[in-house]
Biopython code that builds the backbone (N, CA, C, O; Angstrom):
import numpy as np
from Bio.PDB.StructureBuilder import StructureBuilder

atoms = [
    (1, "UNK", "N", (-54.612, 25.555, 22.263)),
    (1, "UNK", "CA", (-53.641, 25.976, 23.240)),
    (1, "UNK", "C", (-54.355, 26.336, 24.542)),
    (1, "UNK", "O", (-55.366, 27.039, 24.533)),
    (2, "UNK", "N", (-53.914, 25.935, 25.459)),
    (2, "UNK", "CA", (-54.302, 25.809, 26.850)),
    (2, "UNK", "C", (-53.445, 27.401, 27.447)),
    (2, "UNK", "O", (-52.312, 27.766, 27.136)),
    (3, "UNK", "N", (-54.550, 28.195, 28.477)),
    (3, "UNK", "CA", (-54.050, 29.245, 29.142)),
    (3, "UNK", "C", (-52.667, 29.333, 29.382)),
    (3, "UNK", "O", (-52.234, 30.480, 29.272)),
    (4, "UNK", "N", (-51.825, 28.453, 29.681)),
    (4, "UNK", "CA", (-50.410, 28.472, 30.286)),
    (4, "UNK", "C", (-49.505, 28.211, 29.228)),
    (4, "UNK", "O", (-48.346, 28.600, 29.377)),
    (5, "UNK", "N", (-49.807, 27.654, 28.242)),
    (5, "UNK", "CA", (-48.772, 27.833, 26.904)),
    (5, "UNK", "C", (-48.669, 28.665, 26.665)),
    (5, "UNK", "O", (-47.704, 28.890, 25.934)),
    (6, "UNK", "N", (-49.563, 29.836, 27.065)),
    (6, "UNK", "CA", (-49.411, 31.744, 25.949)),
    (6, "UNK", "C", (-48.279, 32.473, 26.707)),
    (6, "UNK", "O", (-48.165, 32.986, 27.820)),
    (7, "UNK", "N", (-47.448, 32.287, 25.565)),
    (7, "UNK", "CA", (-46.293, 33.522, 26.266)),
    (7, "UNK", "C", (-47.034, 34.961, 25.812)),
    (7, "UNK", "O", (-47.686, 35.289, 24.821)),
    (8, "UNK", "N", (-46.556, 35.734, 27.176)),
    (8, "UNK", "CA", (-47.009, 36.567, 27.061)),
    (8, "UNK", "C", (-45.219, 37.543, 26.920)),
    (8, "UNK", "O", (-44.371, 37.376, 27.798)),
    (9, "UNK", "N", (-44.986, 38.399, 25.806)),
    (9, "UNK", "CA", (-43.814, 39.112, 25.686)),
    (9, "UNK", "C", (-44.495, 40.287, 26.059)),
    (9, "UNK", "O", (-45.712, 40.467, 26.092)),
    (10, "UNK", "N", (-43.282, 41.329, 26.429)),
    (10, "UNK", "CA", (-43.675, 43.022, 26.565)),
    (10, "UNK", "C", (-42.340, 43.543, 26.010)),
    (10, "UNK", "O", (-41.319, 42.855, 26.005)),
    (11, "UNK", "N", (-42.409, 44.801, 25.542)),
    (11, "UNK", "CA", (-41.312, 45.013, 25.322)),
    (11, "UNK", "C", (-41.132, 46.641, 26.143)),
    (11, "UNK", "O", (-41.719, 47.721, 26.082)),
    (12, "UNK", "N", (-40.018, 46.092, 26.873)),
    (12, "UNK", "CA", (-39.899, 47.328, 28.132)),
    (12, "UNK", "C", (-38.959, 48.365, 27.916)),
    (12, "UNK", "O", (-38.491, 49.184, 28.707)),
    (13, "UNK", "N", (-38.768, 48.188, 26.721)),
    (13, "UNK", "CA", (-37.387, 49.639, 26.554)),
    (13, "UNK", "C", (-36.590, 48.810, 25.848)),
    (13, "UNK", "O", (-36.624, 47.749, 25.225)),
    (14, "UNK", "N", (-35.483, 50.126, 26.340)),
    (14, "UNK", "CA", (-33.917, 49.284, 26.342)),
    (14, "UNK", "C", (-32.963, 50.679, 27.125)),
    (14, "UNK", "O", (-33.173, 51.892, 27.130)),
    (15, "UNK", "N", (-31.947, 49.890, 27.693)),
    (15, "UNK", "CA", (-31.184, 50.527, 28.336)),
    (15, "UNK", "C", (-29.668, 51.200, 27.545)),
    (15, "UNK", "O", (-28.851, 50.286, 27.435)),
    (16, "UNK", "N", (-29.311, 52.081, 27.180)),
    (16, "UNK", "CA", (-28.668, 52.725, 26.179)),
    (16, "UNK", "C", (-27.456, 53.112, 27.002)),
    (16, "UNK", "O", (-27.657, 53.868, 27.953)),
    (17, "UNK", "N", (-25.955, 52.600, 26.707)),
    (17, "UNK", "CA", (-25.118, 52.924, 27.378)),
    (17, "UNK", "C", (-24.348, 54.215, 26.893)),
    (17, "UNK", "O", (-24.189, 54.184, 25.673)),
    (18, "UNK", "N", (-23.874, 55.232, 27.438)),
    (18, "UNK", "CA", (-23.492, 56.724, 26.905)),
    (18, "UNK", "C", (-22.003, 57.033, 27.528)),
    (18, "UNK", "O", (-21.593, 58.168, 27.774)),
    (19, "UNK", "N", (-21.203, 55.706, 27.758)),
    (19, "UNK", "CA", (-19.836, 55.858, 27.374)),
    (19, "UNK", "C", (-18.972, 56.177, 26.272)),
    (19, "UNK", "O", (-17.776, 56.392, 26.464)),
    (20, "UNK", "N", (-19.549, 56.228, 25.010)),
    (20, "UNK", "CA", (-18.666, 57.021, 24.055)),
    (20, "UNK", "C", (-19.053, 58.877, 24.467)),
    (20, "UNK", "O", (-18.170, 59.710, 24.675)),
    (21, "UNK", "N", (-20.072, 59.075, 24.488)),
    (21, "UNK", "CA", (-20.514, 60.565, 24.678)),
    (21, "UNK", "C", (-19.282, 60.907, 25.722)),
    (21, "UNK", "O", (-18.282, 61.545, 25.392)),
    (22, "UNK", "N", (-19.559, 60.300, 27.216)),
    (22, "UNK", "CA", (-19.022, 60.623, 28.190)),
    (22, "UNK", "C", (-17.199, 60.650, 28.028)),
    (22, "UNK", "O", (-16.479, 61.605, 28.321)),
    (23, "UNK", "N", (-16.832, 59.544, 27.576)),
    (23, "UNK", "CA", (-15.299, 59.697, 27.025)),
    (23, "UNK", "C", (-15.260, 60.811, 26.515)),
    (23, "UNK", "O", (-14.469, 61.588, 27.050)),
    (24, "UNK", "N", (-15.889, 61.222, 25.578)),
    (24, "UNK", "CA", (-15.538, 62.309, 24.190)),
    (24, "UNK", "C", (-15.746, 63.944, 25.197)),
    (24, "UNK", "O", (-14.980, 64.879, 24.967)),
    (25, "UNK", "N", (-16.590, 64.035, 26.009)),
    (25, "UNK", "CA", (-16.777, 64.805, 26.826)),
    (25, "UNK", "C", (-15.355, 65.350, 27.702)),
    (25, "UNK", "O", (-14.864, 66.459, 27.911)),
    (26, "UNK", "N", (-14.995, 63.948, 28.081)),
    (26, "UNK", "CA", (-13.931, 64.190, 29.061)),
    (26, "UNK", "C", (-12.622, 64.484, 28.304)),
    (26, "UNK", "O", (-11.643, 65.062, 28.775)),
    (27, "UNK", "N", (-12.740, 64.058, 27.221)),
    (27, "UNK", "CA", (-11.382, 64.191, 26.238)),
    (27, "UNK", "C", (-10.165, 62.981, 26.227)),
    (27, "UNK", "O", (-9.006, 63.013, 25.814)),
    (28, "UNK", "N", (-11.183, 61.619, 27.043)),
    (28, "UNK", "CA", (-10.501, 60.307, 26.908)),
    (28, "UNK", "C", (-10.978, 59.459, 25.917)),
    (28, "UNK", "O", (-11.966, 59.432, 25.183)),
    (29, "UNK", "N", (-9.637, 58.527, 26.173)),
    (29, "UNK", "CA", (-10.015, 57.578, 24.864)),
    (29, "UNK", "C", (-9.887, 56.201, 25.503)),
    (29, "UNK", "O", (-9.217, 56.136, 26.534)),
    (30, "UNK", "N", (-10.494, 54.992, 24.977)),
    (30, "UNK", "CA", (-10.495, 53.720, 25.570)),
    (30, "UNK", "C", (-9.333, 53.134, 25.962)),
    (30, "UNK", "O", (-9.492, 52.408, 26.943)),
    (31, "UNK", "N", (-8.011, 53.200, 25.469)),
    (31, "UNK", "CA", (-7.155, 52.913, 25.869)),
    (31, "UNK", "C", (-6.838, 53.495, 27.643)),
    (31, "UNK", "O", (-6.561, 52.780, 28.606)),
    (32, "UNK", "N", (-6.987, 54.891, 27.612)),
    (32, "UNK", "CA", (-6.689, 55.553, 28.663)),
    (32, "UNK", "C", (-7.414, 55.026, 29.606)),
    (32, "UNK", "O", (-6.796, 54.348, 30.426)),
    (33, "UNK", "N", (-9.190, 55.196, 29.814)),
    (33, "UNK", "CA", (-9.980, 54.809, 30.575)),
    (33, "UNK", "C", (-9.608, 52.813, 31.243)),
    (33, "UNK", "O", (-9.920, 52.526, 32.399)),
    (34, "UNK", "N", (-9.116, 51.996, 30.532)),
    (34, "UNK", "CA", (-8.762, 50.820, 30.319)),
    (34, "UNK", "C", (-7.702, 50.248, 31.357)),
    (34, "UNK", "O", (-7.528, 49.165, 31.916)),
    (35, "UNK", "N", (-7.064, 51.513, 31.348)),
    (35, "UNK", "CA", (-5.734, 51.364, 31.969)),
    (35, "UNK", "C", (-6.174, 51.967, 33.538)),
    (35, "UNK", "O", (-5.914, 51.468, 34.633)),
    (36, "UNK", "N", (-6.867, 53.112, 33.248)),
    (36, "UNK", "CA", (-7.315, 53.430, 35.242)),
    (36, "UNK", "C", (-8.272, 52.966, 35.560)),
    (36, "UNK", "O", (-8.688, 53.063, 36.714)),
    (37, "UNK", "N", (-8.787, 52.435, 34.776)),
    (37, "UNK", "CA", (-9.335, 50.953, 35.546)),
    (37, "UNK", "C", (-9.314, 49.803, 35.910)),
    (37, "UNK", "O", (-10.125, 49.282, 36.675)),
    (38, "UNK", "N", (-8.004, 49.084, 35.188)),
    (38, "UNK", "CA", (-7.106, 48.199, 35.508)),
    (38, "UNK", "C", (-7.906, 46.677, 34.867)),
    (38, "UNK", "O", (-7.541, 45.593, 35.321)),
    (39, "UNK", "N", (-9.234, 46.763, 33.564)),
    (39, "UNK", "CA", (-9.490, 46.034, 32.997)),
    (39, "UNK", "C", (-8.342, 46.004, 31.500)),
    (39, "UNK", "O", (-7.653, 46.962, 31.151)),
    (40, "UNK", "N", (-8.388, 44.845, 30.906)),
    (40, "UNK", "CA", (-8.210, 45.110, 29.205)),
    (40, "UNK", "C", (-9.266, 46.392, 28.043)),
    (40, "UNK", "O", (-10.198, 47.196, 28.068)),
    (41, "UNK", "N", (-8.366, 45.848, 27.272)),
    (41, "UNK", "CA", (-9.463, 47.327, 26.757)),
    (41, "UNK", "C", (-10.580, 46.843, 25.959)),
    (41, "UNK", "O", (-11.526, 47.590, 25.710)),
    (42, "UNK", "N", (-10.516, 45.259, 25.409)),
    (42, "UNK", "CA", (-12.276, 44.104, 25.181)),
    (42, "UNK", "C", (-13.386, 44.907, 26.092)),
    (42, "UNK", "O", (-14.410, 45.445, 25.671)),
    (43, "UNK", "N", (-13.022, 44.862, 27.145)),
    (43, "UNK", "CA", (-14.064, 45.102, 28.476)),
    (43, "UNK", "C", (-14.620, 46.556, 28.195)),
    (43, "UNK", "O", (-15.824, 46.774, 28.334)),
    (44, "UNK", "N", (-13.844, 47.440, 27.844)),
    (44, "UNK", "CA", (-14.300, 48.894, 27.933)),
    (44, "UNK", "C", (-14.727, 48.846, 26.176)),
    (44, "UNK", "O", (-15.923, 48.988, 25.920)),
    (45, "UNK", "N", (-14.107, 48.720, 25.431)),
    (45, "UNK", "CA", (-14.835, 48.504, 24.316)),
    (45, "UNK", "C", (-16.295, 48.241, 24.427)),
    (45, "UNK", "O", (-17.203, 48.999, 24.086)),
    (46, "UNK", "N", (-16.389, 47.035, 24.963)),
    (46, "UNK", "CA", (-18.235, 46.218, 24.971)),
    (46, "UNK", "C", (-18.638, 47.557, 25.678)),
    (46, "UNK", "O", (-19.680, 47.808, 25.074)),
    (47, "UNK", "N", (-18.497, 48.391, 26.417)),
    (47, "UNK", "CA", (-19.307, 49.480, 26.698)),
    (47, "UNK", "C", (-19.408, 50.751, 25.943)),
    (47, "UNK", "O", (-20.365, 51.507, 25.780)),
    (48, "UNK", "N", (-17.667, 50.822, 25.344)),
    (48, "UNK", "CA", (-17.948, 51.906, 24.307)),
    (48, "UNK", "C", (-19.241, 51.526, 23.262)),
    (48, "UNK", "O", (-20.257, 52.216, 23.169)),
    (49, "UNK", "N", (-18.910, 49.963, 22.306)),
    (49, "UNK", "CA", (-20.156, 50.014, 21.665)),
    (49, "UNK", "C", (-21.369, 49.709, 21.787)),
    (49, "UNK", "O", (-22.125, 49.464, 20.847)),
    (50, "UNK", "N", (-21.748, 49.697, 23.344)),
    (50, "UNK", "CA", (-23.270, 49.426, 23.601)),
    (50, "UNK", "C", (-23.335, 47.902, 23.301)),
    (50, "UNK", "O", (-24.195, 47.491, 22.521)),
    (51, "UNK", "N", (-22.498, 47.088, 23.863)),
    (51, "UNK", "CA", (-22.531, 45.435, 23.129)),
    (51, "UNK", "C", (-22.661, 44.702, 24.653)),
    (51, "UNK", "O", (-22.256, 43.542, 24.720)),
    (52, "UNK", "N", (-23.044, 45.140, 25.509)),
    (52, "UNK", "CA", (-23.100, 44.328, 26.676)),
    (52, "UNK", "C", (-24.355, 43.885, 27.041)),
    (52, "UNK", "O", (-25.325, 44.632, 26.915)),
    (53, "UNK", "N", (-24.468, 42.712, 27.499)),
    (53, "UNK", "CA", (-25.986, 42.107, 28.054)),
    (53, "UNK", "C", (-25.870, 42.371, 29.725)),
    (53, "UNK", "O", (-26.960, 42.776, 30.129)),
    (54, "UNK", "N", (-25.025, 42.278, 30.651)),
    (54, "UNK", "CA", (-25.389, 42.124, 31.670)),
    (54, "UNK", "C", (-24.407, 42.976, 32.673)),
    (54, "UNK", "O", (-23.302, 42.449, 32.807)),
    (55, "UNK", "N", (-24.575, 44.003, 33.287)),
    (55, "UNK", "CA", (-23.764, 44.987, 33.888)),
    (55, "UNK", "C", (-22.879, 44.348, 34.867)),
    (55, "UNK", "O", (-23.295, 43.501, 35.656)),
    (56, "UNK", "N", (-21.379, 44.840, 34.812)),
    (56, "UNK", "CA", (-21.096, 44.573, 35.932)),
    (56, "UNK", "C", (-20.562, 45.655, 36.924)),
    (56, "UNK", "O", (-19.786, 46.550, 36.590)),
    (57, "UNK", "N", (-21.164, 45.439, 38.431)),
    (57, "UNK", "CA", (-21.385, 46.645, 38.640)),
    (57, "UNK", "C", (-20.209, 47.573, 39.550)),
    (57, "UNK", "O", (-20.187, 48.700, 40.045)),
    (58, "UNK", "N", (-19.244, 46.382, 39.454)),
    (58, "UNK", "CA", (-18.079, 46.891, 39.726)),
    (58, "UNK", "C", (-17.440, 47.421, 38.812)),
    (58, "UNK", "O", (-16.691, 48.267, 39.301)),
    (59, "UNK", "N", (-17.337, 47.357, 37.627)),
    (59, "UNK", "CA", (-16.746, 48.217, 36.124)),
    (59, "UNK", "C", (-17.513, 49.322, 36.052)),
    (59, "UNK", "O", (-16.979, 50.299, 35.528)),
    (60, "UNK", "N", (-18.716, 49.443, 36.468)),
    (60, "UNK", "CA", (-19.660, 50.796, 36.331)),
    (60, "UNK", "C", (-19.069, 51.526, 37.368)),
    (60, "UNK", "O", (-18.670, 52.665, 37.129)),
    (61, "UNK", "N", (-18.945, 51.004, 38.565)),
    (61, "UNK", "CA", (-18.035, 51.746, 40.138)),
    (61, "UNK", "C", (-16.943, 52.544, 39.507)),
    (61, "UNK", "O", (-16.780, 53.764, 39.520)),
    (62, "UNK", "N", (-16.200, 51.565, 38.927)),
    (62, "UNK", "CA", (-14.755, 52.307, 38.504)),
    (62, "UNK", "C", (-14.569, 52.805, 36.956)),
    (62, "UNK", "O", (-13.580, 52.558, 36.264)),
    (63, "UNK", "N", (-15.539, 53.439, 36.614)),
    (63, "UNK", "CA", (-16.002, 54.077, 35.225)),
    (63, "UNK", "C", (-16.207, 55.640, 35.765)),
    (63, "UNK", "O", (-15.691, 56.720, 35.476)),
    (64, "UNK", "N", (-17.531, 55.064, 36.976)),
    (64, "UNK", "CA", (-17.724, 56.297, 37.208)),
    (64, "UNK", "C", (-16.691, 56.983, 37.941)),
    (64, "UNK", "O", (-16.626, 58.212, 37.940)),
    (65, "UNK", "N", (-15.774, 56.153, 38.649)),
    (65, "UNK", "CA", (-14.969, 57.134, 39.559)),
    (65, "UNK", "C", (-14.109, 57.646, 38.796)),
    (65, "UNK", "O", (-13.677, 58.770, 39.051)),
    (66, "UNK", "N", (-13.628, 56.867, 37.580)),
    (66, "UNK", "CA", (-12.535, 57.752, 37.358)),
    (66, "UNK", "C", (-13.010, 58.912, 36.421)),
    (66, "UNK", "O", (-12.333, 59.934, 36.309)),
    (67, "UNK", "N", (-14.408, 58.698, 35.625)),
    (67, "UNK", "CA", (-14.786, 59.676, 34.610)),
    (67, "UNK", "C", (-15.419, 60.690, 35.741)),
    (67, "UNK", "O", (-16.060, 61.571, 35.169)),
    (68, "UNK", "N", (-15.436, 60.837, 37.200)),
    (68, "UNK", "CA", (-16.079, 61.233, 37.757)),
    (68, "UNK", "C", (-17.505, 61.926, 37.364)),
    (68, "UNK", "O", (-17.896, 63.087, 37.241)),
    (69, "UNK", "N", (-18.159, 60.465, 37.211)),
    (69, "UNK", "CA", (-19.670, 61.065, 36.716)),
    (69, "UNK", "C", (-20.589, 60.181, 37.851)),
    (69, "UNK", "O", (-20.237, 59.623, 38.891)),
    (70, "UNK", "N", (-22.083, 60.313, 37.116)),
    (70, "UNK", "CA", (-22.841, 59.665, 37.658)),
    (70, "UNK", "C", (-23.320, 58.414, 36.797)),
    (70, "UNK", "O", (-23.351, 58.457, 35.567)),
    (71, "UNK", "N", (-23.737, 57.158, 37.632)),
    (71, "UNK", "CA", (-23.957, 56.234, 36.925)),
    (71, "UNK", "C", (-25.238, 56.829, 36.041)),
    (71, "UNK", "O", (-25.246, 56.168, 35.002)),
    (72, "UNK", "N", (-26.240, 57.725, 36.018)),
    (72, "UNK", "CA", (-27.362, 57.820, 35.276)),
    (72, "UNK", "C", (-26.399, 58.997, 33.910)),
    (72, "UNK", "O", (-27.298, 59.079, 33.073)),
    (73, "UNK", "N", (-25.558, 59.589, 33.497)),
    (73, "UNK", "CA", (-24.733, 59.706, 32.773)),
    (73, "UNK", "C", (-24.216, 58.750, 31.622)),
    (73, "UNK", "O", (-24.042, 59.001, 30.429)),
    (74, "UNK", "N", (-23.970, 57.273, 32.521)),
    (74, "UNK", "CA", (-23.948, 56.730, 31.477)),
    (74, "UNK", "C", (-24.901, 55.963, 30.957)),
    (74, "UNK", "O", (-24.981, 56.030, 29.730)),
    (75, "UNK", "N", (-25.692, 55.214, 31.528)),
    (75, "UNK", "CA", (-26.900, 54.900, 31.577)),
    (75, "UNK", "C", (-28.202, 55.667, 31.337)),
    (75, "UNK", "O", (-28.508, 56.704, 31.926)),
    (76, "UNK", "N", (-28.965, 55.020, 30.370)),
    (76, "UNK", "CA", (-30.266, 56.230, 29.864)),
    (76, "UNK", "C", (-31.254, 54.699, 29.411)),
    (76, "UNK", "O", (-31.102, 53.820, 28.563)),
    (77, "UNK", "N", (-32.060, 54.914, 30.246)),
    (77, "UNK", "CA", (-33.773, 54.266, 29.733)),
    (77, "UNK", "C", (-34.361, 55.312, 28.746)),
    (77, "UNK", "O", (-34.277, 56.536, 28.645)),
    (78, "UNK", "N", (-35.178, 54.034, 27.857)),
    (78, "UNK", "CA", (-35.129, 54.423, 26.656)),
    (78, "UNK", "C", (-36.740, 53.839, 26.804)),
    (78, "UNK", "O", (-36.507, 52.713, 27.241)),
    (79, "UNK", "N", (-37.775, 53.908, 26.732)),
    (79, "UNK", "CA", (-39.493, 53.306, 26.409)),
    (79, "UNK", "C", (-39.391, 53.297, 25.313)),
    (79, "UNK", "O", (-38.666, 53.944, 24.557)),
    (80, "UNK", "N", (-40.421, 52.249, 25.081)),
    (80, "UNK", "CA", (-40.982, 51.611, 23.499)),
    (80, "UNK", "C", (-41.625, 52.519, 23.297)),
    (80, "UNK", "O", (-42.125, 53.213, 24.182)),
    (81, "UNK", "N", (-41.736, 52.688, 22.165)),
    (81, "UNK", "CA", (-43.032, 53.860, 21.773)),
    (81, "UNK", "C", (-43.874, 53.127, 21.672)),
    (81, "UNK", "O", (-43.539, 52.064, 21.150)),
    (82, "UNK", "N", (-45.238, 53.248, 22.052)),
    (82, "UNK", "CA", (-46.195, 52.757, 21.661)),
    (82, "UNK", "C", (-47.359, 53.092, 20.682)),
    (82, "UNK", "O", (-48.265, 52.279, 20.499)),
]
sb = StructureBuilder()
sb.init_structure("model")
sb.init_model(0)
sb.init_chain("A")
sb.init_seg("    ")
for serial, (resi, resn, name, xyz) in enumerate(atoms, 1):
    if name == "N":
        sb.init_residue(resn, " ", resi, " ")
    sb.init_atom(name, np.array(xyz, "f"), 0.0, 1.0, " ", f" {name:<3s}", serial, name[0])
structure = sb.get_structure()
């Protein structure tokens, strides 16, 4: 194997979404949050269970406004242990 075939992987964390905490905090439930945000409730689900690959960052806008939090609230970096 030649220098440029070697993948090189790292493993950089993972990013841990803390919308069930934050609901349960506020004393909402997915249906509710779903509706003042004017998505279906599929969409808020994939965040209740941490099932999303790629943020969108207009659903995070209107998460946070209506849970009036901060995006690092719901969002938490997580390091590999090494």
């Amino acid at each position: 194997m030649n220098e440029r075939s070697i993948l090189i992987t790292q493993d950089y964390g993972k990013i841990v979404l803390r919308l069930r905490e934050v609901l349960e905090a506020r004393g909402m439930n997915r249906n509710q949050l779903a509706s003042a945000i004017h998505v279906n409730f599929a969409v808020v689900d994939r965040w209740y269970q941490g099932n999303i690959e790629k943020l969108d960052l207009d659903i995070l806008a209107r998460i946070c406004y209506v849970l009036g939090c901060e995006v690092s609230d719901l969002l938490e970096y997580r390091p590999n242990p090494k």
